[in-house]
N, C-alpha and C positions, 0 to 999 in steps of 0.2 A: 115475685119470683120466690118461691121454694125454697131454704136453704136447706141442705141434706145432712139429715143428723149424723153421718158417720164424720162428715167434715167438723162438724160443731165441738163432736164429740172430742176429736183431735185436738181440735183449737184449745179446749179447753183443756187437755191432757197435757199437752205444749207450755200453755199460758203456767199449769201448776207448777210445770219442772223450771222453768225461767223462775218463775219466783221463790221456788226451794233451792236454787243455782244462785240468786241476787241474793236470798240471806244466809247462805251456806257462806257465799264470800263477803258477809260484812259491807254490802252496799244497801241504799237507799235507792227508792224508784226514781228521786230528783235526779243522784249522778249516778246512776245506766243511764237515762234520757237524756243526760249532757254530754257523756262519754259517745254515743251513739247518735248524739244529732237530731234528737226528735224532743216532744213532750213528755213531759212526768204523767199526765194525761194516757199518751198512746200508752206507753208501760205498762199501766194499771190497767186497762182496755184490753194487752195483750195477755197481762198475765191471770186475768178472770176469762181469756177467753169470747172477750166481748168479737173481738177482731184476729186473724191469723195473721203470723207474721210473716212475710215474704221470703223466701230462699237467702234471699240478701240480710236482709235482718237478721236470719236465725246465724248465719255464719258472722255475723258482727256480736252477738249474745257469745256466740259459743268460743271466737276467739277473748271478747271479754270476762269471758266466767275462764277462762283457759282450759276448758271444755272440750270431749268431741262432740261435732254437732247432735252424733247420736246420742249422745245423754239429753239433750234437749226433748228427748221424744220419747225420755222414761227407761227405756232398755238397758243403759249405761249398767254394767257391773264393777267397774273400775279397770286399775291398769293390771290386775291381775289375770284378768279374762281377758284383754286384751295380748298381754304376755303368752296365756295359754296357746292363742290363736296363732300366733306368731311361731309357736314350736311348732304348735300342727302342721304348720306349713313348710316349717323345717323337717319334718320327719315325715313327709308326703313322699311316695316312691321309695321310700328304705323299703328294704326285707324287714322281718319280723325281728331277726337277731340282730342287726344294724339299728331300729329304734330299740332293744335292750340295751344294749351296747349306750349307747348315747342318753337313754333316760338314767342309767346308772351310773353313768359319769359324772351326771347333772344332779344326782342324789346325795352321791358321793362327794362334790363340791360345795351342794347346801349344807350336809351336816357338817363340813369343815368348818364354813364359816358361820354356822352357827355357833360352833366349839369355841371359835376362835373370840364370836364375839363375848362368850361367856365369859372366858379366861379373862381378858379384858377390863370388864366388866369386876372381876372377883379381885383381881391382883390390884385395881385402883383403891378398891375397900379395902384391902389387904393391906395399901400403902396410907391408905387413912390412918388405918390403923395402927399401924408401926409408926409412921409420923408423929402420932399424937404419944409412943409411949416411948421417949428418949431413951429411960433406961434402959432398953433392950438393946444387947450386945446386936454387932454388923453379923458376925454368926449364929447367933441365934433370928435376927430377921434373913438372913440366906436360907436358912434351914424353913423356916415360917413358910416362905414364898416355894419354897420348893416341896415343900407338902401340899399347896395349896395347888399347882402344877399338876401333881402328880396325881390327886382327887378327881383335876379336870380331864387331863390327859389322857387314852387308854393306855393300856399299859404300851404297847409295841411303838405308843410316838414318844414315851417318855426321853428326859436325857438322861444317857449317864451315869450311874452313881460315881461324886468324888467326894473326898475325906474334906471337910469344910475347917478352914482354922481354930 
């Protein structure tokens, strides 16, 4: 019997993502083949391609690698592409101005928290670094932290100006 090179071709397209998937997460072919029930053997079989793996199998691979099965078959983009997907389909049937509407909300909330994570981020250094330097008066690090704020901040989310002790 004939085996058909598109199938082969697969198998072995398959067999390479299973095995870029088993060392991507730090396993050996011994235990995926213990985790799953079969030989260290079939593994190495499967991930050259020698043999396809069954529907079954692949959904035991792909909850094992924690996987969707589609990454098993190369395609896989990550969870960002998958995300994208997921608006799309959120934003199916809107009017034009209703997905503006909603993509600019969605913009508007990533650059918050990205802002946010900056701030975060600067004020820990920040406090490094007042930490480390005793001598400095509580209003002189108040004043420190609030220039470091205000660098991050745009001006219109600033706080307040108040007279510091």
């Amino acid at each position: 019997m004939a085996v058909d090179p598109d199938a082969q071709e697969l198998a072995k397209k398959v067999g390479a993502e299973i095995a870029r998937w088993r060392k991507a997460t730090g396993h050996t072919q011994a235990r995926v083949a213990d985790a799953l029930g079969m030989e260290k053997e079939t593994v190495s079989r499967i991930e050259t391609g020698v043999i396809a793996p069954t529907l079954h199998r692949l959904a035991q691979f792909s909850e094992f690698f924690g996987c969707p099965i589609t990454a098993l078959f190369g395609d896989y983009r990550g969870k960002a592409v998958e995300d994208a997907a997921e608006l799309a389909e959120i934003l199916a049937g809107l009017s034009d101005e209703e997905r503006r509407l909603i993509i600019r909300g969605a913009s508007d909330t990533a650059r918050i928290l990205r802002e946010r994570t900056a701030m975060i981020e600067r004020l820990a250094r920040r406090l490094e670094e007042v930490g480390g330097g005793q001598r400095e008066s509580a209003a002189g690090r108040s004043r420190g932290l609030r220039d470091e704020l205000d660098a991050i901040l745009p001006k219109e989310r600033r706080l307040p100006s108040k007279k510091l002790p």
